[in-house]
N, C-alpha and C positions, 0 to 999 in steps of 0.2 A: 895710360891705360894699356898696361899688358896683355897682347890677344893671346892664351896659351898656344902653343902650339899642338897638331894635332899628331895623335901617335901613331908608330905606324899596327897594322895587324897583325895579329901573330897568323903564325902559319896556321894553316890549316890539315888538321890531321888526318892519316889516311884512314879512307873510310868518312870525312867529313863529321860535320859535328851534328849530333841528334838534332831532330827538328821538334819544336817545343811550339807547337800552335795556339795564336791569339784566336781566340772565340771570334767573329763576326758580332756577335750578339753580345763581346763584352764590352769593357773602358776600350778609349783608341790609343794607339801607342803609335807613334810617329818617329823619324829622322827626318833631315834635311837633304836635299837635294845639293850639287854644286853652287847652285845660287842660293842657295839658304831659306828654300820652299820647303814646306813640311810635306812629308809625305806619308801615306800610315802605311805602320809594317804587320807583320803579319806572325809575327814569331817570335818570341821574347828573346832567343837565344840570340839573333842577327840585331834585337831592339838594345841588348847588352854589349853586346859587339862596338857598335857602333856609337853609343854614349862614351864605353870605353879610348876607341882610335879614335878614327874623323870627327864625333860628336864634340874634342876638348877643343878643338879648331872654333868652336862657335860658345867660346868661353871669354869672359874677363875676369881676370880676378887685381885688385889693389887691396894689398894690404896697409892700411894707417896706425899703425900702431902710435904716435905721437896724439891719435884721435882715440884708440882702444876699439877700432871698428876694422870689419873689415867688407871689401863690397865687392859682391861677385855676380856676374853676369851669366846667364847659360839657358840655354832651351831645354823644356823640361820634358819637353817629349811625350806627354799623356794630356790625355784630351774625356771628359765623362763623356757615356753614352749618352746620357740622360738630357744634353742638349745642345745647341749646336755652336756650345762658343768653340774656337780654336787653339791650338796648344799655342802655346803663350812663351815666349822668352818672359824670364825672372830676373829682376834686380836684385838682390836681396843684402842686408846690410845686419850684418851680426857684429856679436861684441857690448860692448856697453850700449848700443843703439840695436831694437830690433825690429827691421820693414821690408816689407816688402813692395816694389811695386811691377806690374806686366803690361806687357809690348805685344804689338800682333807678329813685328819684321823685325828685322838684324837690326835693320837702320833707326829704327824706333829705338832698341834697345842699346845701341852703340852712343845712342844722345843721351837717353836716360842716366845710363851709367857715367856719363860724360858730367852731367847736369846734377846729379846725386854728389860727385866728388865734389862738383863747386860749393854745393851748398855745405856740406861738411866743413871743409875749410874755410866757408866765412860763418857759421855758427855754431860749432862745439866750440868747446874749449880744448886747447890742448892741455894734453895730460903729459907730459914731458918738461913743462914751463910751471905746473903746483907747487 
């Protein structure tokens, strides 16, 4: 399970970058903290930031191509107003198979993703042995 690694930030330009405000009153939009707590942000421009850098850090990706799948792990960062579940790390399994499944924590999702490959390799068929 490949954790990506996280990039670093680009610099910051003088003069700072425009500040692009999230409504209170809209969807929520989160990062993570060092311990990989969500936290809501407030500004799309710093919510793109950081999906970009630190956000790849709380990624997995395996590609199976012998299975024509591929399974990638990541926190998605948006949360609806409309009620009170919480952002969600995402399993997600594209390619010839397509699911989804969601985690509340790192550690939920780090099984999941763990437990999603088991089960691909004991029931697809490989596609490299047709």
């Amino acid at each position: 399970m490949p954790r990506l690694s996280p990039k670093p930030r680009l610099p910051v330009t003088p003069g700072g970058l425009p500040v692009n405000p999230i409504r209170p009153d809209y969807d929520r939009y989160y990062t993570l903290d060092e311990a990989g707590h969500p936290v809501r942000c407030y500004d799309y421009t710093e919510h793109a930031i950081w999906q970009d850098s630190e956000g790849k850090g709380w990624q997995i990706m395996d590609r199976l191509p012998e299975y024509a799948v591929d399974v990638w792990t990541y926190f998605s960062g948006w949360a609806r107003l409309q009620d009170d579940k919480p952002p969600m790390f995402r399993t997600k399994i594209s390619g010839g198979l397509n699911k989804c499944f969601y985690s509340e924590t790192w550690e939920e999702a780090e099984d999941k993703h763990r437990r999603v490959l088991e089960k691909i390799r004991q029931t697809l068929p490989r596609k490299d042995q047709l």
